[in-house]
VEXDREN-2710 file (C-alpha; in Angstrom, 1 decimal):
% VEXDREN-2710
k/r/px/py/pz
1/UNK/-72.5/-12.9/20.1
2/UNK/-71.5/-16.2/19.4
3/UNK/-73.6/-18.2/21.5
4/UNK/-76.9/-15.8/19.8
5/UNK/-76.2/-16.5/16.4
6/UNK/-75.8/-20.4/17.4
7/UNK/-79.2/-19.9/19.0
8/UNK/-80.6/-18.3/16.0
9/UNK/-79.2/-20.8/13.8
10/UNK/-80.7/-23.8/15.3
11/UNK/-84.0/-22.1/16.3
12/UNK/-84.2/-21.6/12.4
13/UNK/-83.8/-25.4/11.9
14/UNK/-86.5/-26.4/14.2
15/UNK/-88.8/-23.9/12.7
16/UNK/-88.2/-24.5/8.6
17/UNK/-86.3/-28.0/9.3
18/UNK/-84.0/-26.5/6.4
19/UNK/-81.7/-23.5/5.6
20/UNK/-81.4/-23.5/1.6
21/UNK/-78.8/-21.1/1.9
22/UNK/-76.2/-19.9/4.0
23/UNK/-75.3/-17.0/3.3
24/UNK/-79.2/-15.3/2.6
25/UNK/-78.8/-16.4/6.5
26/UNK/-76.0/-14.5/6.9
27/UNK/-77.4/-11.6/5.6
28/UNK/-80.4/-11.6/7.4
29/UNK/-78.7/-12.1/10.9
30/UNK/-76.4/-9.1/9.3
31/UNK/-72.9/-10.4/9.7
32/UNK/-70.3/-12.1/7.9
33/UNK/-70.8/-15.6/6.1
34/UNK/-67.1/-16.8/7.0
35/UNK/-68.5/-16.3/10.5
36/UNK/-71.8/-18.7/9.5
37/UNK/-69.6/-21.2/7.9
38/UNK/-67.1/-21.3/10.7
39/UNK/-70.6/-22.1/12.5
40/UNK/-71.6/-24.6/10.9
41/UNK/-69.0/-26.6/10.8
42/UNK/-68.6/-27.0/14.4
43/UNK/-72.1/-27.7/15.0
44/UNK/-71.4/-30.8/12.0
45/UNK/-68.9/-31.9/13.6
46/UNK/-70.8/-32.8/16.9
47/UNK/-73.4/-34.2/14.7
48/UNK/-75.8/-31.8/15.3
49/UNK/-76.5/-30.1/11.9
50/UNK/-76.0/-31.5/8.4
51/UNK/-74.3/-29.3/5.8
52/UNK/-73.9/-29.7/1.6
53/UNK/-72.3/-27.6/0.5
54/UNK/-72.2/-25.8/-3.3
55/UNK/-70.9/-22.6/-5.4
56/UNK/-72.9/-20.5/-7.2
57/UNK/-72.7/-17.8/-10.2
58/UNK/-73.5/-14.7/-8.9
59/UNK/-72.8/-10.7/-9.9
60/UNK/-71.6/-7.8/-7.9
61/UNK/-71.5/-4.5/-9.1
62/UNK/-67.8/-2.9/-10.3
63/UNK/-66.9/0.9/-9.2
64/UNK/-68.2/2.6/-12.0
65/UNK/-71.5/0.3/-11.5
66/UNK/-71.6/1.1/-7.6
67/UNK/-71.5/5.0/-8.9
68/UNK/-74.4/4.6/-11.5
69/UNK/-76.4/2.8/-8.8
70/UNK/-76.1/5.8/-6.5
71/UNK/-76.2/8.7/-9.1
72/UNK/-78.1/7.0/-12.2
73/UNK/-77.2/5.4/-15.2
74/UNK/-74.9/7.7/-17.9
75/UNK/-78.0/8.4/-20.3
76/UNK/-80.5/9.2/-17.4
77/UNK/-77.7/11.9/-15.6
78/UNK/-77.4/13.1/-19.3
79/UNK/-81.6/13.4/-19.9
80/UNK/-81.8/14.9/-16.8
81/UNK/-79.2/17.8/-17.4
82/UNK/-80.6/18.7/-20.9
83/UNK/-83.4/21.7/-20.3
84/UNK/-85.9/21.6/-22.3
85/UNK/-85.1/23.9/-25.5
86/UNK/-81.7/21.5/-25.8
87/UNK/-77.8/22.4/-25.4
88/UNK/-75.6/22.5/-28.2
89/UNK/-73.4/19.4/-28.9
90/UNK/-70.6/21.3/-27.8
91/UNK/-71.9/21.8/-24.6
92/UNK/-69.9/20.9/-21.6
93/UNK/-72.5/18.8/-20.4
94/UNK/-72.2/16.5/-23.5
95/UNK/-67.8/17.1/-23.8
96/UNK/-67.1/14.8/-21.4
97/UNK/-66.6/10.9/-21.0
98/UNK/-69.9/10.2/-18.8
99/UNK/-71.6/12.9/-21.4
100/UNK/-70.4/11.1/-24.6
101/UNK/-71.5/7.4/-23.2
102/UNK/-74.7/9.1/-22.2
103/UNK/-75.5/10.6/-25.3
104/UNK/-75.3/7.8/-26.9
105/UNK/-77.1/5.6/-24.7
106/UNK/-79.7/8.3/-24.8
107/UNK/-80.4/8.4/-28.5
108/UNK/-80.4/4.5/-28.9
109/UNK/-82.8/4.5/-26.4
110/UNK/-84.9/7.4/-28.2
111/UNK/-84.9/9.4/-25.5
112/UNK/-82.6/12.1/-27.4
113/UNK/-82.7/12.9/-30.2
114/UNK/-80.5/16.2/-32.8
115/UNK/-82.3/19.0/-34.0
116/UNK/-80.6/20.5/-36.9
117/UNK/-81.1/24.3/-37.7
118/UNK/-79.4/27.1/-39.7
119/UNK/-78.0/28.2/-36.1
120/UNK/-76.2/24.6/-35.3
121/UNK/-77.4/21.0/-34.4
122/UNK/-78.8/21.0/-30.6
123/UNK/-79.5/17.9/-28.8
124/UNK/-82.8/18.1/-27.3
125/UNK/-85.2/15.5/-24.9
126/UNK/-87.3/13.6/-27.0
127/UNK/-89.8/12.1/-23.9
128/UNK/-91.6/13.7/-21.3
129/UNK/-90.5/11.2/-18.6
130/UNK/-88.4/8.5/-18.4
131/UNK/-87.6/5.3/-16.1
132/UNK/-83.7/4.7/-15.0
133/UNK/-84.1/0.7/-15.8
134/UNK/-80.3/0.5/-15.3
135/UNK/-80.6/1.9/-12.2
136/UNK/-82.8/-0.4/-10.8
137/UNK/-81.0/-3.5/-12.3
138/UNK/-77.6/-2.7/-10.3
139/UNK/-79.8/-2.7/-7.3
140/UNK/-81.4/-5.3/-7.7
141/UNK/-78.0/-7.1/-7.9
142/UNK/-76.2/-4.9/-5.1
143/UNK/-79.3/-7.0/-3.2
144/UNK/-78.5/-10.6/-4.1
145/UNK/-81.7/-10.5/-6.3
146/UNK/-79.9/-10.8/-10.0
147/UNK/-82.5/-13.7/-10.9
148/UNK/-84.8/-10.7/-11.3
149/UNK/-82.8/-9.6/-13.8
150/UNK/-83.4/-11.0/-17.0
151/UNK/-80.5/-12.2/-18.3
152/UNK/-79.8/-10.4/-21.4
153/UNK/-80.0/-7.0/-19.3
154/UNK/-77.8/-9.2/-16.8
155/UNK/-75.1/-9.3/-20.2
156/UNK/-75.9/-6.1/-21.3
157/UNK/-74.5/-4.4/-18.2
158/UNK/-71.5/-6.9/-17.7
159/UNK/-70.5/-5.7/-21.3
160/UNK/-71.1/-2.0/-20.0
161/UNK/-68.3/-3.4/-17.1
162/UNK/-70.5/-2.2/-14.3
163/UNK/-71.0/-6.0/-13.1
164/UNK/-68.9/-8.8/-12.4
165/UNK/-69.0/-12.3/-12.3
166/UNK/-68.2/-14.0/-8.7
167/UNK/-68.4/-17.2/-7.5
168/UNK/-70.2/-17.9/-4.0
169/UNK/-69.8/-20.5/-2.2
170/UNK/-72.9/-21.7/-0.2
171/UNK/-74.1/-24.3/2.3
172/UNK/-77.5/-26.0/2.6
173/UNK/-78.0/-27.0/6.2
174/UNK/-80.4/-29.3/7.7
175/UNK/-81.1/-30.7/11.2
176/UNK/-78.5/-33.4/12.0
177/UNK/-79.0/-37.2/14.0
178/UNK/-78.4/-35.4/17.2
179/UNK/-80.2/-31.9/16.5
180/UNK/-80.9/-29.7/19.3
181/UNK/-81.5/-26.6/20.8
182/UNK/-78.6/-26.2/22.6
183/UNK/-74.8/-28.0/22.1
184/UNK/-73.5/-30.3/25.0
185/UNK/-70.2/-30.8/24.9
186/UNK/-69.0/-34.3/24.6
187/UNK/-66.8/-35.5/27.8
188/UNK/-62.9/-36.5/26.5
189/UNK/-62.1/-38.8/29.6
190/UNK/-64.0/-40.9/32.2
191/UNK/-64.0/-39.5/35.9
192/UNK/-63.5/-40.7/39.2
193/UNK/-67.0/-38.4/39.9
194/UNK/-68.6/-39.7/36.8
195/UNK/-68.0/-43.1/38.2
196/UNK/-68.9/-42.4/41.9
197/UNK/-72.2/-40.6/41.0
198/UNK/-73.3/-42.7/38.3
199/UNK/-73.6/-40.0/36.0
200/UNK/-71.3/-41.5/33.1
201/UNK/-74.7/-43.4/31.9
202/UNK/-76.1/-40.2/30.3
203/UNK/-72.9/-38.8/29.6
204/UNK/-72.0/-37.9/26.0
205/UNK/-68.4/-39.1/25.6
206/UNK/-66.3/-37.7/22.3
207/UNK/-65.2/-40.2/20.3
208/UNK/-61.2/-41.4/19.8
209/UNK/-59.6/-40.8/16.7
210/UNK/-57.8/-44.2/16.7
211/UNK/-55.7/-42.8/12.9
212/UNK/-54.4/-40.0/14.8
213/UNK/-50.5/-39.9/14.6
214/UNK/-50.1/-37.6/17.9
215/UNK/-47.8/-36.0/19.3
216/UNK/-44.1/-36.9/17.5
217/UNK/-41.7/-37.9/19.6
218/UNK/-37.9/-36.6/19.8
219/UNK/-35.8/-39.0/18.3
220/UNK/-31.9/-39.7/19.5
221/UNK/-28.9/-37.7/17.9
222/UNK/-25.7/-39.3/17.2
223/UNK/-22.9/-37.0/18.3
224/UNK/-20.2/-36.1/16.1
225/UNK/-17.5/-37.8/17.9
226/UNK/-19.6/-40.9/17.5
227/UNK/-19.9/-40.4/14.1
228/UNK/-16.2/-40.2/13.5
229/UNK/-15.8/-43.1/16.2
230/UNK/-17.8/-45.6/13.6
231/UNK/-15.9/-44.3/11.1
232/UNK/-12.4/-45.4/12.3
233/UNK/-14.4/-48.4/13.6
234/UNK/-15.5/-49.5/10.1
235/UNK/-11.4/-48.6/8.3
236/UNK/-9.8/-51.0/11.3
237/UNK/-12.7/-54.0/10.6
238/UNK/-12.3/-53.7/7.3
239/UNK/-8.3/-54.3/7.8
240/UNK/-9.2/-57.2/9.7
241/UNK/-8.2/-55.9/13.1
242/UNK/-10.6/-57.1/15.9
243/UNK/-11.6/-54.7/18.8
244/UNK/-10.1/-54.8/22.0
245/UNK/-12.6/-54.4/25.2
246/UNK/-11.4/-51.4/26.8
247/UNK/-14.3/-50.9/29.5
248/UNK/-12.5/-50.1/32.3
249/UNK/-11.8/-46.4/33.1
250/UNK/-9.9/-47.3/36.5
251/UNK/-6.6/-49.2/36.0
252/UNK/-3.5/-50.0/38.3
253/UNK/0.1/-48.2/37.8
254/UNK/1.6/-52.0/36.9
255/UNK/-0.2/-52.1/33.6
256/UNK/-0.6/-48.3/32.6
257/UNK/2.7/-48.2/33.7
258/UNK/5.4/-50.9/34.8
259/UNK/4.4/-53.3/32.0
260/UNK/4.9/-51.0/29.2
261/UNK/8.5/-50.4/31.1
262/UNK/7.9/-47.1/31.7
263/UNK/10.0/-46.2/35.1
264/UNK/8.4/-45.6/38.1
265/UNK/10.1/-42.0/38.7
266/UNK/8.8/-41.5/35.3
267/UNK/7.5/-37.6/35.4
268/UNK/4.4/-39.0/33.7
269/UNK/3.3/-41.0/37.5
270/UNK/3.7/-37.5/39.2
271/UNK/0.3/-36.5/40.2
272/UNK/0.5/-33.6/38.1
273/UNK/0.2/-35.6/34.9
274/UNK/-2.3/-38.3/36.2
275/UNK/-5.2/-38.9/38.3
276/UNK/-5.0/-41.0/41.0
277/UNK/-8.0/-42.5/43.2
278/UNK/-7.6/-42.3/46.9
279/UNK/-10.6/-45.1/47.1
280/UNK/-10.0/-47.6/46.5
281/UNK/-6.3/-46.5/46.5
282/UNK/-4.8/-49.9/45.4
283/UNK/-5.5/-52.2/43.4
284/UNK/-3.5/-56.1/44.8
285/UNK/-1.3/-57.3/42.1
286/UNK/-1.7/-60.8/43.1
287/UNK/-3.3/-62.0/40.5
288/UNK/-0.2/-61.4/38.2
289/UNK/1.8/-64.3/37.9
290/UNK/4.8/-64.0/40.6
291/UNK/7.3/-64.9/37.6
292/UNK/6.0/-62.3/35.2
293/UNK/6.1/-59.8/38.3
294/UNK/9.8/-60.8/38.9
295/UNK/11.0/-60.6/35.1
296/UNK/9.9/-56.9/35.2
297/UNK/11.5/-56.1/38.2
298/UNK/14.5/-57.4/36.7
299/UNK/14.3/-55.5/33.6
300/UNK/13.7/-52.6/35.3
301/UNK/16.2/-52.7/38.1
302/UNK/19.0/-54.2/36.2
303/UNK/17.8/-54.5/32.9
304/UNK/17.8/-57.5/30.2
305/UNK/17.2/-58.0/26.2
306/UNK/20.1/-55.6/25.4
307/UNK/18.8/-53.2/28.0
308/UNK/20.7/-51.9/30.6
309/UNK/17.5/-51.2/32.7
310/UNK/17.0/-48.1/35.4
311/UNK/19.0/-48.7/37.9
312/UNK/16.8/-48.2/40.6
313/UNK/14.6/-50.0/42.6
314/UNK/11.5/-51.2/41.6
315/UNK/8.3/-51.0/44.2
316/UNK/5.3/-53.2/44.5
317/UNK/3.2/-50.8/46.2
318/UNK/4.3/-48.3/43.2
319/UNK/2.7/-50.4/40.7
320/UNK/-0.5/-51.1/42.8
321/UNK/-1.6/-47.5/42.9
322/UNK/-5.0/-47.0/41.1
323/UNK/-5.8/-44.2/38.6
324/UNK/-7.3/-43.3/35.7
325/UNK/-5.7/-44.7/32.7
326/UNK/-3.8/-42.1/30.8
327/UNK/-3.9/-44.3/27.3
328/UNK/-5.4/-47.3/26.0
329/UNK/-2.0/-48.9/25.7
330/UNK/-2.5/-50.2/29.1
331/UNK/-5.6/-52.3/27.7
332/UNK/-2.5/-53.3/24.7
333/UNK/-0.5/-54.3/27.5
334/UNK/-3.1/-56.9/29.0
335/UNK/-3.6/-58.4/25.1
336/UNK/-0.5/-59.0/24.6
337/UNK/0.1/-60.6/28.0
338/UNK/-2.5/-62.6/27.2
339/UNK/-1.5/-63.6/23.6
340/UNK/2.1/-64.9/25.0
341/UNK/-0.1/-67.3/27.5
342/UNK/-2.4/-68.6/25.3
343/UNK/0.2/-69.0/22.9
344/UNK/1.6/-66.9/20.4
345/UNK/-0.6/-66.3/16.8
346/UNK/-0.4/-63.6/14.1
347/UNK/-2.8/-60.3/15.7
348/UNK/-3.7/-57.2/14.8
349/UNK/-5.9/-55.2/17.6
350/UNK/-7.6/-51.9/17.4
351/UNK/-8.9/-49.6/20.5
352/UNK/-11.4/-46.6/20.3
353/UNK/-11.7/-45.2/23.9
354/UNK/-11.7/-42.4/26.9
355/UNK/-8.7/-41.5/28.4
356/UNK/-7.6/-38.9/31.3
357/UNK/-4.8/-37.1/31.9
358/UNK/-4.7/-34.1/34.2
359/UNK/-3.6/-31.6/32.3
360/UNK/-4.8/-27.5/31.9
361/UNK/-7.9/-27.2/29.9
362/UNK/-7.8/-24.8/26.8
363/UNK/-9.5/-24.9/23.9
364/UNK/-7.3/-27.5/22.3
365/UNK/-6.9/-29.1/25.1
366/UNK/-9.2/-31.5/27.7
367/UNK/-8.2/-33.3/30.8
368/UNK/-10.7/-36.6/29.2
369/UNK/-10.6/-37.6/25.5
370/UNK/-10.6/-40.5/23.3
371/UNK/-7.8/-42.2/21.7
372/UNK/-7.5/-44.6/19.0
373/UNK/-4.5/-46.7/18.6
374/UNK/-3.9/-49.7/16.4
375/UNK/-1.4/-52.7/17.3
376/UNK/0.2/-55.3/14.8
377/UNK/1.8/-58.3/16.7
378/UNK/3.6/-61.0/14.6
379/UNK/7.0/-62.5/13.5
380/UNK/9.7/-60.2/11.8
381/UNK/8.2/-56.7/11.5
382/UNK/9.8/-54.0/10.5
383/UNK/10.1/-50.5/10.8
384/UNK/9.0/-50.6/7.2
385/UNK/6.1/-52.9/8.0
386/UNK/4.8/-49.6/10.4
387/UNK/5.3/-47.1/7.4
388/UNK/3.6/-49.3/5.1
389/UNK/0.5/-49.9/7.3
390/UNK/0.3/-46.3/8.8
391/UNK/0.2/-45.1/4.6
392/UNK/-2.3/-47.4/4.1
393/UNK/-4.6/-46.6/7.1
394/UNK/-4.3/-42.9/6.9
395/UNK/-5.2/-43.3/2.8
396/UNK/-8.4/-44.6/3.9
397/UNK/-8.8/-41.2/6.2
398/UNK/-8.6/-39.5/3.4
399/UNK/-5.2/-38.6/4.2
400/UNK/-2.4/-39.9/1.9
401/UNK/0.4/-37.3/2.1
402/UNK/2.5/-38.5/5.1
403/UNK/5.8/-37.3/6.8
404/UNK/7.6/-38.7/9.9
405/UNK/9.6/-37.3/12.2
406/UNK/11.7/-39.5/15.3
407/UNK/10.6/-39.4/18.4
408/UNK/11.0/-40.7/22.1
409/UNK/8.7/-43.1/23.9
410/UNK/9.5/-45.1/27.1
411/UNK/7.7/-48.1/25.7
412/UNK/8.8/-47.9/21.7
413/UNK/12.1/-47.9/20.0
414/UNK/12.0/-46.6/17.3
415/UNK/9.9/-44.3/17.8
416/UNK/8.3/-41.8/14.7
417/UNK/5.5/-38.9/14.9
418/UNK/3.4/-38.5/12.2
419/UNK/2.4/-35.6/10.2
420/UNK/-0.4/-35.2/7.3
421/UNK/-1.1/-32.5/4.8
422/UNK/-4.7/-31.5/5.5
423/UNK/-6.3/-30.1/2.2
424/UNK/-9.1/-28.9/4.7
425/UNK/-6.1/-26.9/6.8
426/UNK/-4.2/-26.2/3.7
427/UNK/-0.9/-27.3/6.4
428/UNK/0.8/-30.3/7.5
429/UNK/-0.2/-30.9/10.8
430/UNK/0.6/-33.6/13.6
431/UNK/-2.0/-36.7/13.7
432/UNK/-0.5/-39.2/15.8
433/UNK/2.6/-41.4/17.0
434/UNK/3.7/-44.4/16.1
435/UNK/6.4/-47.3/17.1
436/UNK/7.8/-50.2/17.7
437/UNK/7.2/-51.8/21.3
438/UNK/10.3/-52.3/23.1
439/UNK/12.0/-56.1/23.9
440/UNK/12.5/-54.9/27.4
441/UNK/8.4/-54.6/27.3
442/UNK/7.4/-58.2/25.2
443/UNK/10.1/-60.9/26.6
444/UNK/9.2/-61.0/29.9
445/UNK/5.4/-61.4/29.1
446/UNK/6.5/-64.5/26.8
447/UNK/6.5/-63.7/23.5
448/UNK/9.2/-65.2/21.4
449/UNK/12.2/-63.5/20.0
450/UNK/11.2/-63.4/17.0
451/UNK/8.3/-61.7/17.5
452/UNK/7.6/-57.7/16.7
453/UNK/4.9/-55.4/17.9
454/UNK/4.3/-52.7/15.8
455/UNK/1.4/-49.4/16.8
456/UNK/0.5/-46.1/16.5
457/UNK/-2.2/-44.1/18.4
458/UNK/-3.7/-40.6/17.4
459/UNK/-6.7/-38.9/19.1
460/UNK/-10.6/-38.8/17.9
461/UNK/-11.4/-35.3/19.3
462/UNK/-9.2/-33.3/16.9
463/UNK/-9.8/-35.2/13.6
464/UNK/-13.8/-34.5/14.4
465/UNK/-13.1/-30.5/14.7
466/UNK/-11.6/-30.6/11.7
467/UNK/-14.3/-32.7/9.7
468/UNK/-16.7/-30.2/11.6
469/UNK/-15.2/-27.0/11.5
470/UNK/-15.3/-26.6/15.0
471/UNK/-12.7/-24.4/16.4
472/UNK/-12.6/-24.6/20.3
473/UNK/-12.6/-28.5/22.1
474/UNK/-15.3/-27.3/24.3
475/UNK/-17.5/-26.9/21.8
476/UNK/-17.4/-30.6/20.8
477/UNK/-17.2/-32.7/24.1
478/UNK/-18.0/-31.4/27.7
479/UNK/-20.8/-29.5/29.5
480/UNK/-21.0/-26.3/27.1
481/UNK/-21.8/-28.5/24.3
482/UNK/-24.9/-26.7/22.4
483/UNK/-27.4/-29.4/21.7
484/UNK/-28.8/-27.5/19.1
485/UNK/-24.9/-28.4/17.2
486/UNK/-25.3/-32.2/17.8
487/UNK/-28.8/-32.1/16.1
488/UNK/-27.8/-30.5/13.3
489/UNK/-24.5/-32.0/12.6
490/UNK/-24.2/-33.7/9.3
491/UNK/-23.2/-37.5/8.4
492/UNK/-19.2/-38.4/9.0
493/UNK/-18.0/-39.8/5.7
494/UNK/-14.0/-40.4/5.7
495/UNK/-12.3/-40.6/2.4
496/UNK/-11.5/-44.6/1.7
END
């Protein structure tokens, strides 16, 4: 059906060279003129037709019109019901709405007119014969032909509301630059067959649209634990800390362990608590000075700095077994290390990475997350110097109310938890530890007596579900992550 009316469309063309008017067209072929516009702009756009395009004043008839142009105007169905010795003008015929309209009508239009006797006034027919004018004019425009109207009959029957004004919107078409008969669809790409035949000479190819944006592409999605990452990132540069590099997931037992004096029967080492690699297994501690490697031997066999030590032995091959660092303090360990070689200055270091520990997942509870811990190294600090500086950091969290509670570390003494009121929680609640590092730890890497190492660590995974409302670690980091949630998410902003 649509190829015919395409067909009869152009054929038109070729025969008048011009269409004046769409939608005459369109009632000629006997079909809608959305379907004829649709038409023609698809054959424009391949260049074969052109189309301007206007809107016209035109009439269609009301319901009360539609009813007079099928049954005759009110004062012709009222002529044509009077007989011819008249009805009373009581009479049924004239009692009712059409009647009374009629009546009138009839008598302006002389073709009534009231006899008055000593029995009562009758209304009687006054002509022979008469012509339904009316009639004919809503036909006329029920056609399309309301120019043959004149237009104060055109008036007289909008007043009588059985037209309407409505606005038509019309195309005159015309044969375009590549007019004809038939439509050949432009080719989109360039063939190997088009170019092995030859036939890409007389090939019609469609044009590129060089403006078009295409298709958009999906951009990246910061998750939320990088958003709280940059965060924490931003409160620790701003403090003047500098970031240690802490890309190195696999670490030996000496400084995850052993250098922090942590004992090597420490229930922490026991596979149960930490991941250890089978290859490589080891990880030669030869690099590490033979004198550094003797003074913690010493410390931890028979003690030193006030310490009274373990009391055991201490084993080489303990402290070369790889793993999987459980905490960043072992990348701590290394920096401070290397502070007391390069000589000692005034530092303050900051760490932001993954950790793993193996431990039963739950839904508080992973065996990989990130930790953040902060370390202050200089001369005479205090236990007072790591209140004032924990205050001050978690302030700029957004969380000023703080309480601390001792606590035990192998590598700090003292040793303090620390707990926040969360106006989100409405509850205090743990956010990290904190400490002092032990002599027993500093002296035998070579930092002076008089120097202190103050630090605190806390996680990034349980901060972020708070921030986010997200109730279950697996829904935050891990393989059943939704996507959908890290799309969504909004901007981290902490409170300093």
């Amino acid at each position: 059906m649509a190829d015919e009316l395409e067909a009869n469309l152009l054929s038109s063309l070729l025969d008048s060279d011009c269409i004046p008017d769409s939608s005459e067209f369109a009632s000629s072929q006997r079909i809608d003129h959305g379907r004829v516009v649709g038409l023609i702009k698809s054959l424009q756009s391949d260049g074969l037709i052109i189309a301007e395009g206007s809107e016209l004043a035109s009439f269609e008839l009301t319901e009360e019109g539609a009813s007079y142009q099928q049954a005759g105007s009110p004062e012709a169905q009222v002529w044509n019901s009077i007989p011819e010795e008249g009805v009373a003008v009581t009479h049924a015929v004239l009692a009712s709405p059409l009647g009374k309209i009629g009546q009138s009508k009839g008598l302006q239009k002389k073709w009534l007119f009231m006899d008055k006797s000593s029995t009562g006034t009758l209304v009687k027919r006054k002509v022979d014969s008469i012509t339904d004018t009316v009639q004919e004019q809503l036909s006329k425009v029920l056609q399309g032909q309301h120019q043959e109207v004149p237009s104060k009959e055109l008036a007289d029957l909008k007043k009588r509301k059985m037209i309407r004004d409505v606005k038509r919107f019309t195309y005159r078409v015309a044969k375009g630059p590549e007019f004809a008969l038939q439509r050949r669809k432009a080719a989109t790409d360039l063939t190997a067959d088009m170019l092995a035949k030859g036939t890409w000479k007389e090939e019609k190819f469609k044009a590129y649209n060089f403006n078009a944006l295409g298709q958009p592409t999906a951009g990246g999605h910061l998750h939320p634990l990088l958003k709280v990452r940059t965060q924490f990132r931003k409160i620790f540069t701003q403090m003047g800390f500098q970031e240690m590099a802490t890309n190195a997931f696999v670490e030996s037992s000496f400084w995850n362990f052993d250098a922090l004096f942590q004992p090597q029967q420490h229930p922490a080492r026991d596979a149960h608590d930490t991941f250890f690699l089978t290859h490589p297994a080891r990880a030669p501690i030869c690099h590490v000075p033979e004198d550094y490697l003797n003074r913690v031997r010493q410390v931890h066999e028979r003690g030193g700095y006030g310490s009274e030590g373990y009391g055991t032995p201490w084993k080489v091959a303990e402290a070369e077994k790889n793993l999987l660092r459980t905490h960043t303090t072992a990348v701590s360990s290394r920096m401070l290390y290397k502070l007391a070689q390069e000589g000692f200055r005034p530092a303050k270091y900051f760490s932001i990475d993954r950790v793993f520990r193996n431990e039963a997942v739950d839904r508080t509870h992973l065996a990989e997350f990130h930790q953040i811990e902060g370390v202050v190294c200089d001369i005479g600090l205090t236990l007072g110097h790591l209140i004032g500086i924990l205050k001050l950091f978690f302030t700029r969290l957004g969380l000023p109310k703080l309480r601390f509670k001792p606590a035990y570390n192998p590598y700090t003494e003292p040793s303090m938890e620390i707990f926040s009121y969360s106006e989100e929680l409405k509850k205090w609640i743990e956010v990290g530890n904190s400490g002092m590092f032990r002599p027993e730890m500093l002296r035998p890497m070579g930092l002076p007596e008089n120097v202190n190492v103050i630090a605190w660590g806390l996680g990034l995974e349980r901060p972020t579900m708070i921030l986010y409302g997200i109730d279950n670690i697996r829904d935050l980091f891990g393989h059943k992550v939704n996507l959908g949630m890290v799309k969504r998410n909004p901007i981290c902003r902490l409170g300093f």
